[in-house]
C-alpha positions as CSV (number, residue, x, y, z in Angstrom):
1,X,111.5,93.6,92.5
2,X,110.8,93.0,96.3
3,X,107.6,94.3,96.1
4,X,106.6,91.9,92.8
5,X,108.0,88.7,94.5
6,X,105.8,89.5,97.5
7,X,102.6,90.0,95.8
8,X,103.6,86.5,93.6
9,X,103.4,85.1,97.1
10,X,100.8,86.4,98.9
11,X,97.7,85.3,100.4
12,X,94.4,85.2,98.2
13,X,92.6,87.6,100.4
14,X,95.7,89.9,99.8
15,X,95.6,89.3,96.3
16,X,91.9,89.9,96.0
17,X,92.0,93.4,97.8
18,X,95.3,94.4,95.4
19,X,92.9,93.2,92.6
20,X,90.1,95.6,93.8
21,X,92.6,98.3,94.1
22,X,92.9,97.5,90.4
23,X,89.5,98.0,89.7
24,X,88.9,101.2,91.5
25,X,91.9,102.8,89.6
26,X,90.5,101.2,86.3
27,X,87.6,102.7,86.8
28,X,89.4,106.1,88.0
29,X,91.3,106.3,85.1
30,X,88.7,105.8,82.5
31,X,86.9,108.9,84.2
32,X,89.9,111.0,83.6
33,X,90.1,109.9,80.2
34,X,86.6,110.1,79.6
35,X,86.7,114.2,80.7
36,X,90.3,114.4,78.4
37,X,88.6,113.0,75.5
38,X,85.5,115.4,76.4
39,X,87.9,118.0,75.8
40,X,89.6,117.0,72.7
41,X,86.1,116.8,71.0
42,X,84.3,120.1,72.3
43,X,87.4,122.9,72.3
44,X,84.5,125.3,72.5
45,X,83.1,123.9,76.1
46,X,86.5,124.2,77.7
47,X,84.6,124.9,80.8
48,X,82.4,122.1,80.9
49,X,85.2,119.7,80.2
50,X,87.8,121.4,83.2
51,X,83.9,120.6,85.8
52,X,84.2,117.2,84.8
53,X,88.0,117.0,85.3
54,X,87.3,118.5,88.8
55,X,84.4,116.0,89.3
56,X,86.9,113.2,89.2
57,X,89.0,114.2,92.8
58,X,86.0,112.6,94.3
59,X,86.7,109.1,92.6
60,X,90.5,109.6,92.6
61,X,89.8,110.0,96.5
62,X,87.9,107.3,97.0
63,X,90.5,104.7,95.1
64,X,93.3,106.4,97.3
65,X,91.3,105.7,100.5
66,X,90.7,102.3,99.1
67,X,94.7,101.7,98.5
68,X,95.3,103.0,102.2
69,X,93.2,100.3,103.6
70,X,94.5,97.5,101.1
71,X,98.1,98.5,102.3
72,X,97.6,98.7,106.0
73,X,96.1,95.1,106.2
74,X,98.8,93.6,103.9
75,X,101.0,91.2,106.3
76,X,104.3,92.3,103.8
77,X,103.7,96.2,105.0
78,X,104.4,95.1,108.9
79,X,107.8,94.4,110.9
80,X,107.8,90.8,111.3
81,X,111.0,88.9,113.5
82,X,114.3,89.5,112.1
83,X,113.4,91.8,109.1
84,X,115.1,94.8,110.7
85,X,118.5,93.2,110.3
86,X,117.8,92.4,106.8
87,X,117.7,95.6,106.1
88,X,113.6,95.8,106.0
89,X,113.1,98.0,109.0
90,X,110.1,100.4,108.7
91,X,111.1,103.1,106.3
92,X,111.6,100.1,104.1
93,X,108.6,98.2,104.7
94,X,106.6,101.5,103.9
95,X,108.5,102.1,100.3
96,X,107.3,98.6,99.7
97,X,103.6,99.5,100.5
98,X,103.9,102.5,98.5
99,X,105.3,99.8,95.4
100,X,102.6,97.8,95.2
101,X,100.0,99.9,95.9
102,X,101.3,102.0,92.7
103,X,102.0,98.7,90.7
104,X,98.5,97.8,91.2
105,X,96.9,100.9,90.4
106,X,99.2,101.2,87.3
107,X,98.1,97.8,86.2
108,X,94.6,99.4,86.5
109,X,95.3,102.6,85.1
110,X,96.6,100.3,81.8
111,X,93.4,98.4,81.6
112,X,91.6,101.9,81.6
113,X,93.4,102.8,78.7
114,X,92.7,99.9,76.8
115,X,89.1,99.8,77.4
116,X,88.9,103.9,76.9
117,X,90.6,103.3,73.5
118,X,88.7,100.5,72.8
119,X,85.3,101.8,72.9
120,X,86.7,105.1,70.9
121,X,86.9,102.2,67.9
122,X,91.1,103.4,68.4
123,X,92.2,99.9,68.4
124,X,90.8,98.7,65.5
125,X,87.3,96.4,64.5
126,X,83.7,97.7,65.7
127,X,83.2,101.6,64.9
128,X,82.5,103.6,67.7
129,X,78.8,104.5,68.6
130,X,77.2,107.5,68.9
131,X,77.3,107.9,72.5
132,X,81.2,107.0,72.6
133,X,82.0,109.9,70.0
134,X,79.8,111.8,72.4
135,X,81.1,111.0,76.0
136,X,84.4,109.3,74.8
137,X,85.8,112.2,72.0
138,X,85.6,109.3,69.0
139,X,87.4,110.3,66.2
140,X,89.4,113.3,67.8
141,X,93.1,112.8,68.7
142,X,94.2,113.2,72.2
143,X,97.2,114.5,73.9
144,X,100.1,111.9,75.1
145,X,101.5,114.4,77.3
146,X,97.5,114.8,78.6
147,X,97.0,111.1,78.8
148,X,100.0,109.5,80.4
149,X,99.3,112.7,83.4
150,X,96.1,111.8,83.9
151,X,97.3,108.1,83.8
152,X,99.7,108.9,86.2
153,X,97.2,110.8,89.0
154,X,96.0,107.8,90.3
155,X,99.0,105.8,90.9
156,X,101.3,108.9,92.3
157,X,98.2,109.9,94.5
158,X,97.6,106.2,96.6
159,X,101.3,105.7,96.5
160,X,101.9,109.2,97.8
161,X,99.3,108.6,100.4
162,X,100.0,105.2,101.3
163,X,103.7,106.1,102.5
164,X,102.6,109.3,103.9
165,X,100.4,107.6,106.6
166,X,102.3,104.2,107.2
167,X,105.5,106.2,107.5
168,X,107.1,105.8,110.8
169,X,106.6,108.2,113.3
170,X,108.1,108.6,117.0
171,X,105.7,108.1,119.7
172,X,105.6,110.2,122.8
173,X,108.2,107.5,124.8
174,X,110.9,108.3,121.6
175,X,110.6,104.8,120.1
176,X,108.9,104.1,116.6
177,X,105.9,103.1,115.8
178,X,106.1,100.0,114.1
179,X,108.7,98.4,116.4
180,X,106.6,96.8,118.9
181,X,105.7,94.6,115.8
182,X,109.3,93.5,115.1
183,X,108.6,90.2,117.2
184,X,106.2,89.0,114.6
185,X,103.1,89.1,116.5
186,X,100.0,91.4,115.7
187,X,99.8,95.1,117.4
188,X,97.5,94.9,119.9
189,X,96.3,98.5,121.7
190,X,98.4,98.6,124.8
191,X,96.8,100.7,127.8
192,X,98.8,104.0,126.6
193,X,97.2,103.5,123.3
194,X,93.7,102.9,125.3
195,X,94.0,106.0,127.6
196,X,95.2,108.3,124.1
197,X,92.1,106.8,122.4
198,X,89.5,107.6,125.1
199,X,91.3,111.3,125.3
200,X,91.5,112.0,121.4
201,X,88.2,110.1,120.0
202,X,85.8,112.1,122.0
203,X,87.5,115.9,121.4
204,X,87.0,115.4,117.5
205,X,83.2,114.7,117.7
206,X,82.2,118.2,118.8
207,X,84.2,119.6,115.8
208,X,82.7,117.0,113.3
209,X,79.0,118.1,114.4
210,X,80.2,122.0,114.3
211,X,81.3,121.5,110.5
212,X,78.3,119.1,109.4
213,X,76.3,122.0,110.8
214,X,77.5,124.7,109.4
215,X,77.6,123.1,106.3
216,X,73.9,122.2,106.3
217,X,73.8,126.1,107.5
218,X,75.5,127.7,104.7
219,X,73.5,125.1,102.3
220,X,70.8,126.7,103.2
221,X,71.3,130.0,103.1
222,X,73.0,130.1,99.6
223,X,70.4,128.0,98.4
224,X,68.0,130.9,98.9
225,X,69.4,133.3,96.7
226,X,69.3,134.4,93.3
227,X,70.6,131.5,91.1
228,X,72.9,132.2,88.4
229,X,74.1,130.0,85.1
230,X,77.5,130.9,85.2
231,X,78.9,129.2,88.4
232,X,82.2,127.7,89.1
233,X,81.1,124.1,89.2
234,X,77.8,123.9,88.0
235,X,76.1,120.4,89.5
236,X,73.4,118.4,87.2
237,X,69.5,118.3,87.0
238,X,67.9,120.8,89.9
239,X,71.5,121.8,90.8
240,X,72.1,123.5,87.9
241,X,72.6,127.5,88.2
242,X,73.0,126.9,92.2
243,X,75.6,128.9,93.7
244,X,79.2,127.0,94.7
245,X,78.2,127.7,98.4
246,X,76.3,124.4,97.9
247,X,79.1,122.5,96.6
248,X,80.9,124.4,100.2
249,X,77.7,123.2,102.4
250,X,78.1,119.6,101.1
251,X,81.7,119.3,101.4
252,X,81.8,120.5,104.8
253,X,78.7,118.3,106.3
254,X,80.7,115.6,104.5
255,X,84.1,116.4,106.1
256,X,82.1,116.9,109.3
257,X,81.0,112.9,109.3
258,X,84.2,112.1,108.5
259,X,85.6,114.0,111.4
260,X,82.8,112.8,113.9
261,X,82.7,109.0,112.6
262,X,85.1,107.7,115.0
263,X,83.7,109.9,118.3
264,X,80.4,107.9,117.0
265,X,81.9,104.9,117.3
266,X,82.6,105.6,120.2
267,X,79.2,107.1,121.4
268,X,78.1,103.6,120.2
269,X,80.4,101.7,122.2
270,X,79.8,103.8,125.2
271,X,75.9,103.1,125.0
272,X,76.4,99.4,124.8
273,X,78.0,99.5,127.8
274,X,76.0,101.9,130.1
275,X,74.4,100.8,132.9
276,X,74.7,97.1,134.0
277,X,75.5,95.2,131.2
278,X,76.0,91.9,130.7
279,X,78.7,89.9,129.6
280,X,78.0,90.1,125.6
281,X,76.9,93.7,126.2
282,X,80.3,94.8,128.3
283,X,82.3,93.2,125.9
284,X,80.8,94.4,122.5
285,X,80.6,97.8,124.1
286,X,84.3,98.0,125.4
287,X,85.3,96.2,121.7
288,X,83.5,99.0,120.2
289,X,85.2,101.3,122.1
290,X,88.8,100.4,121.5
291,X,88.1,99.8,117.6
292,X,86.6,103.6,117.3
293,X,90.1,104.7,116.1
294,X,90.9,102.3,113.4
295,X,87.1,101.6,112.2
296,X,85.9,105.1,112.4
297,X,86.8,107.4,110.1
298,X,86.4,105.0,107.6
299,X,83.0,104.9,108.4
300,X,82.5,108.1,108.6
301,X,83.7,108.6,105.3
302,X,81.1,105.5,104.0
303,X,78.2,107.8,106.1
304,X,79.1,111.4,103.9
305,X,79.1,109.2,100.9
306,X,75.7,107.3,101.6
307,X,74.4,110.7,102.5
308,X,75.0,112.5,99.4
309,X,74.3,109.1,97.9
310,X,70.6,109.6,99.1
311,X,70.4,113.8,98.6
312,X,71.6,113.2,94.7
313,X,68.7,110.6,94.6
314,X,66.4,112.6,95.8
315,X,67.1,115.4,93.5
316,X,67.7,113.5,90.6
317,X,63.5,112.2,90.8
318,X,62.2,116.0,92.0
319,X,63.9,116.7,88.7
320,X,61.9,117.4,85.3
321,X,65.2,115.8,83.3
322,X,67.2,112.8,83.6
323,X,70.7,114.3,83.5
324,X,72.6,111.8,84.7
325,X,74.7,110.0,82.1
326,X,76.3,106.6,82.1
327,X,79.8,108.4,83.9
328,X,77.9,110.0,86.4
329,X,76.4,106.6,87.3
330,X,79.7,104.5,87.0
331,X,81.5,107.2,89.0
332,X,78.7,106.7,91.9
333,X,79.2,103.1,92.1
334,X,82.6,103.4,92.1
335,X,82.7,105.6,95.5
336,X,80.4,103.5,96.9
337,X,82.1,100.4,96.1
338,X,85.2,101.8,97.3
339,X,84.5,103.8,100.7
340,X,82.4,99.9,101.2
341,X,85.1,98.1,100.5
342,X,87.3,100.1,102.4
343,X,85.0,100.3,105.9
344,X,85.0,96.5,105.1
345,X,89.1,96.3,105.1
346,X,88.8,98.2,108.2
347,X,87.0,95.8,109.9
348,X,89.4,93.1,108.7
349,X,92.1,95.0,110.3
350,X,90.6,95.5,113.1
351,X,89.7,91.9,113.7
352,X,93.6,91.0,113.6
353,X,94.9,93.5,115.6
354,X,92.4,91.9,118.7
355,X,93.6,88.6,117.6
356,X,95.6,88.2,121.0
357,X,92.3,89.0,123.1
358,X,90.1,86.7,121.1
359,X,92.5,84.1,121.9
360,X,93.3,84.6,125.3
361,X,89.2,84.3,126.2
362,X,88.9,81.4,123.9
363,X,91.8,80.0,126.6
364,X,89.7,81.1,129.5
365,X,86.7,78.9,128.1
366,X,84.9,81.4,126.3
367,X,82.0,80.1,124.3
368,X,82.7,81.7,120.6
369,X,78.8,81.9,120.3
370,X,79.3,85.0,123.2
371,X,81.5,86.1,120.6
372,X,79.5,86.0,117.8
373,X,76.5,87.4,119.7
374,X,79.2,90.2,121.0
375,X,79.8,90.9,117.1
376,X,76.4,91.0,115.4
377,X,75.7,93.7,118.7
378,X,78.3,95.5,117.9
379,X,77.2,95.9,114.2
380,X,73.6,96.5,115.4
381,X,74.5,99.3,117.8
382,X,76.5,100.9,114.9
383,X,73.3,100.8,112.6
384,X,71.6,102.3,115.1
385,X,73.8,105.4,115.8
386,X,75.0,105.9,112.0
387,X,71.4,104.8,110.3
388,X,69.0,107.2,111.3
389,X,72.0,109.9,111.1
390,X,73.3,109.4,108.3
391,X,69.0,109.8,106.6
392,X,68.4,113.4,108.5
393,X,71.6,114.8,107.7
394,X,70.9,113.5,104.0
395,X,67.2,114.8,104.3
396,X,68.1,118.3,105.3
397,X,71.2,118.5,102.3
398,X,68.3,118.0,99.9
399,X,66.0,119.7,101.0
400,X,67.0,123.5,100.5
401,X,67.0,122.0,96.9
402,X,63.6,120.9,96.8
403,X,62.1,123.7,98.4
């Protein structure tokens, strides 16, 4: 009930990301549908129906990522002044992230269900088409006990993960995380959290490039052998027949730029400030550099996605069919709208927790065009670094494929 009366009075940008979280699990659960109703129509392809079910972890991923980012940046998740003796100390405040992110993406998964049964011609009116008793199972009952799981993955998953990582923890001096907030002001990084940045950031980068290569690696050299039609998870068009060490190369290149994306960062922050900069240089590169933690892996996660993005593409014209349904397609733009959105929220986030700084050089007479200048660099060293990265490791996932 907490959790309702907080969204009733929230802030429109709140309410607008909670709504987007709405969407993404709309769109989630009509996928999951969409492969149960597959199912129910072709008993016979029980195979093809469990690939597409497996298919959806990547959207149900995506929307959970998506949650994460809505819940970290709401302003009822975070300690504020005299909550604590209310009764709301952090445990609390996290069980009422973990609410609303599942009330939203139950409200989603509802409108899913709707709009699934209502293109199967189940509620009643227009008759179903031909390519909804196709895609859709028209005409074939489906499982409640199938349905309301399916429902239910979405919610359970962001809910699960949203009060697994804003749980409070105990930092190294024994006091937890969250109570520095207590006072009502924003959490700026303190010079412990600085030092802990520079030291952890840069050890993950070496690991993220050793897993993007030896993903492009073992892409390669599966992709050489003997294809065969029976595969675990066969993959449309071109990919069809290929062995799952390509659905292995992929994943780990991807979990490799997830892994590197905040080292990059960084690396990005670092170069703006080499040398003898100047003032907007030193400060967008010293920004850059304490943001690497909270904006990074998020986009590092928008950089995998952008890069298979780009690999499917290619494939999808080098190929003699057109495979590609209309799920395939909305499942694309919904990662892409979500791991967008999500680097987006990041940024948002990260914007508010160097609230304090921006004011205190505002006090010191700080023009806020050296602060615009400082941001648009920022966002043009990070185009630079992740751009042309992002395209070769793209380039060389396709092209054992079209070779």
């Amino acid at each position: 009930m907490l959790a309702l009366r907080l969204a009733r009075g929230a802030h429109p940008l709140v309410l607008l990301r909670r709504l987007l979280v709405a969407a993404a699990s709309a769109g989630t659960g009509f996928l999951l549908l969409a492969a149960l109703g597959h199912a129910a129509a072709h008993p016979e392809t029980a195979t093809d129906s469990f690939v597409r079910l497996l298919w959806c972890a990547i959207p149900v991923a995506a929307t959970a990522q998506l949650a994460l980012s809505a819940a970290r940046t709401d302003p009822a998740s975070r300690p504020q002044r005299g909550m604590s003796a209310a009764g709301l100390g952090p445990a609390r405040l996290t069980l009422i992230a973990a609410t609303s992110t599942a009330v939203s993406c139950v409200l989603g998964s509802f409108f899913a269900l709707l709009a699934f049964l209502a293109l199967r011609g189940d509620l009643g009116g227009a008759t179903a088409t031909d390519s909804a008793t196709q895609l859709l199972g028209a005409g074939h009952s489906l499982p409640l006990a199938g349905t309301l799981m399916l429902l239910a993955v979405v919610p359970l998953t962001a809910a699960a993960t949203t009060a697994a990582v804003l749980r409070p923890r105990k930092d190294v001096r024994g006091s937890r995380r969250g109570a520095r907030a207590a006072t009502g002001a924003g959490e700026p990084l303190t010079a412990t959290d600085s030092n802990s940045t520079r030291s952890s950031v840069p050890a993950a980068l070496p690991w993220g490039i050793t897993l993007t290569a030896a993903g492009l690696a073992l892409e390669t050299y599966v992709s050489r052998g003997p294809a065969s039609a029976d595969t675990l998870l066969p993959l449309p068009g071109r990919l069809i027949g290929s062995p799952p060490g390509v659905l292995a190369g992929w994943t780990l290149s991807a979990l490799g730029l997830v892994l590197a994306g905040p080292g990059l960062a960084q690396l990005s922050g670092r170069l703006l400030a080499a040398g003898r900069p100047g003032a907007v240089r030193l400060l967008a590169g010293r920004v850059l550099q304490e943001e690497s933690r909270r904006i990074g892996r998020p986009l590092g996660v928008l950089c995998a996605v952008a890069s298979g993005t780009y690999a499917a593409v290619r494939v999808y014209e080098a190929a003699p069919t057109r495979p590609f349904g209309p799920l395939t397609g909305l499942g694309a733009a919904l990662v892409l709208a979500c791991v967008t959105a999500s680097a987006l929220t990041a940024a948002l986030e990260a914007r508010w927790a160097r609230t304090h700084t921006t004011a205190a050089l505002r006090r010191l007479g700080t023009p806020r065009s050296l602060l615009l200048r400082a941001s648009a660099l920022r966002v043009l060293a990070l185009l630079v670094v992740l751009g042309p990265l992002t395209w070769g490791i793209a380039e060389l996932a396709a092209l054992p494929l079209l070779h």
